[in-house]
KELOLO-424500 format. One line per 4 residues: number of its first residue (from 0); their letters; for each residue x, y, z of C-alpha. Coordinates in Angstrom, 3 decimals. Example, Ala and Ser with C-alpha at 12.3 -4.5 7.8 and 13.67 -1.06 7.14 Angstrom:
0 = AS = 12.300:-4.500:7.800 | 13.670:-1.060:7.140
% end
This chain:
0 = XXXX = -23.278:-18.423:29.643 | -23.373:-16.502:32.914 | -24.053:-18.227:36.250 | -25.057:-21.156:34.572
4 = XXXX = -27.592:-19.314:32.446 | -27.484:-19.395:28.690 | -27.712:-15.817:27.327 | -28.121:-15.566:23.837
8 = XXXX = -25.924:-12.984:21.613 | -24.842:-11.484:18.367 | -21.563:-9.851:19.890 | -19.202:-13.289:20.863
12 = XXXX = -18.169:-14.072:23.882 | -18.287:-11.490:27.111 | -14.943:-9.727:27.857 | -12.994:-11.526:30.674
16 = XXXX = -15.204:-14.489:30.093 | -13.367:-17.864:30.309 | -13.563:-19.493:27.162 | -12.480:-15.705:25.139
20 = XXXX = -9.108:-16.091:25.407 | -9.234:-19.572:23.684 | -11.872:-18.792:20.911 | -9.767:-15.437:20.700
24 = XXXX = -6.416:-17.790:19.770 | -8.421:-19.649:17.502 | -9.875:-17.161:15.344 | -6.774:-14.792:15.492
28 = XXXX = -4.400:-17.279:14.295 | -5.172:-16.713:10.431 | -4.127:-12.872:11.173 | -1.134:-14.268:12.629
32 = XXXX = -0.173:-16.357:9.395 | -1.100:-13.005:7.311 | 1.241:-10.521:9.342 | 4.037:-13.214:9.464
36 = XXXX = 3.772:-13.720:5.673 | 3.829:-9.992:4.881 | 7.356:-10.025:6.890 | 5.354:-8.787:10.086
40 = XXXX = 6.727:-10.205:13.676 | 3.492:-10.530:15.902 | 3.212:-11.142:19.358 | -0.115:-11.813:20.849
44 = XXXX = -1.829:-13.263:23.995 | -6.029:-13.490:23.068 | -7.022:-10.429:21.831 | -4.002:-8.277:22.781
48 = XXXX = -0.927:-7.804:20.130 | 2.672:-6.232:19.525 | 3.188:-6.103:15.916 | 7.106:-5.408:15.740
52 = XXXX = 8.098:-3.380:12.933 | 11.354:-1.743:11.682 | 10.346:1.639:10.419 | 7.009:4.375:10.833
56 = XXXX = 6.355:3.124:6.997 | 6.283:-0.632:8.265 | 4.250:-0.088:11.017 | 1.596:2.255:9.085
60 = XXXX = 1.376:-0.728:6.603 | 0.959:-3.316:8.850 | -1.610:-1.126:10.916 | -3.232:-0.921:7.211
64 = XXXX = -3.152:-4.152:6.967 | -4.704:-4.932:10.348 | -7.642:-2.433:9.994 | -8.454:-4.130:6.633
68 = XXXX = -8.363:-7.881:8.085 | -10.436:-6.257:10.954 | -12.955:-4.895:9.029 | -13.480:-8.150:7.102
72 = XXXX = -13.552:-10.249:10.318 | -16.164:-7.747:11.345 | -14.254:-7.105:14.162 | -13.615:-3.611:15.896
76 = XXXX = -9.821:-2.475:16.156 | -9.654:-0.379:19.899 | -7.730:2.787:18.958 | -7.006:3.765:22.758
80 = XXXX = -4.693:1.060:22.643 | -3.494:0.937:19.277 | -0.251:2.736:19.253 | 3.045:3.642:17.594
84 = XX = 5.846:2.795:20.459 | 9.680:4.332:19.104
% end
């Protein structure tokens, strides 16, 4: 919904739209539960995350891991963010 005008789509919700960053809690929160239980400390606000992670090998598996739960959420992973911070 833009400007009071119901647009229908097959993509979710807009980017910056009002209700993303709640639907984006909601729907996230399983791949919360999933990094947490595979020993994975994530921080995330919406859509954005920190996955902290003790070694390279932890982070490459939990980046694994991610990419995998992505793919069967059908969602899209942004690579120009996604990053290995030392």
């Amino acid at each position: 919904m833009e400007e009071l005008k119901y647009y229908e789509s097959e993509q979710g919700t807009p980017q910056g739209g009002i209700i993303s960053p709640l639907l984006a809690n909601i729907y996230l929160d399983s791949l919360d539960k999933e990094m947490e239980a595979r020993g994975h400390r994530i921080v995330r606000y919406a859509d954005d995350s920190v996955i902290l992670c003790k070694s390279s090998e932890e982070a490459e598996a939990a980046l694994n891991h991610l990419e995998s739960w992505m793919k069967k959420a059908e969602l899209e992973l942004n690579y120009e963010k996604t990053k290995n911070s030392r």
